[in-house]
C-alpha positions in Angstrom: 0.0 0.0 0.0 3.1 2.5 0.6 5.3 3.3 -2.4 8.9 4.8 -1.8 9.0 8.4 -3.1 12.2 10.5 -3.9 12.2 14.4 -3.0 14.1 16.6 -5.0 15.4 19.9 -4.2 13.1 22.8 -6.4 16.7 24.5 -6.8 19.2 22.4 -7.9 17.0 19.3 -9.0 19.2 16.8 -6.8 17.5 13.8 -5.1 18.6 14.1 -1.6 16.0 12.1 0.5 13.9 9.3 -0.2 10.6 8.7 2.1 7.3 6.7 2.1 3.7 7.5 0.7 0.0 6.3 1.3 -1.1 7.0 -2.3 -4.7 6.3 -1.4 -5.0 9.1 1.6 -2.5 11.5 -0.1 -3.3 12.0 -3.1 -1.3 15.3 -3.7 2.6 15.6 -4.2 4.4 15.6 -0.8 6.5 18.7 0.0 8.7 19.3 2.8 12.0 21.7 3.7 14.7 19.4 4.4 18.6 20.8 4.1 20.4 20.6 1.3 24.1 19.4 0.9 24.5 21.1 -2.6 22.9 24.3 -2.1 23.9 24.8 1.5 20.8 25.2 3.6 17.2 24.3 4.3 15.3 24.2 1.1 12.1 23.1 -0.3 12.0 19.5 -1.8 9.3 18.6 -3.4 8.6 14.5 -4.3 9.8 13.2 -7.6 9.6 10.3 -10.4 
């Protein structure tokens, strides 16, 4: 019932953090500020493909 989902950084496009994801109760794209390594701070990532 949970699928893993990567987030990406809306910056630099890097996939930093990988979580999981009811897809029947949340329907929309998760988004979340987590820190960045690349960028060099606390930025928004938003879940990717």
């Amino acid at each position: 019932m949970r699928d893993i989902v990567q987030l990406l950084c809306t910056e630099c496009k890097r996939k930093n953090y990988t979580t999981t994801k009811n897809k029947r109760t949340t329907t929309g794209k998760l988004e979340f500020k987590k820190h960045c390594r690349s960028c060099g701070g606390h930025k928004l990532h938003r879940e990717g493909k």
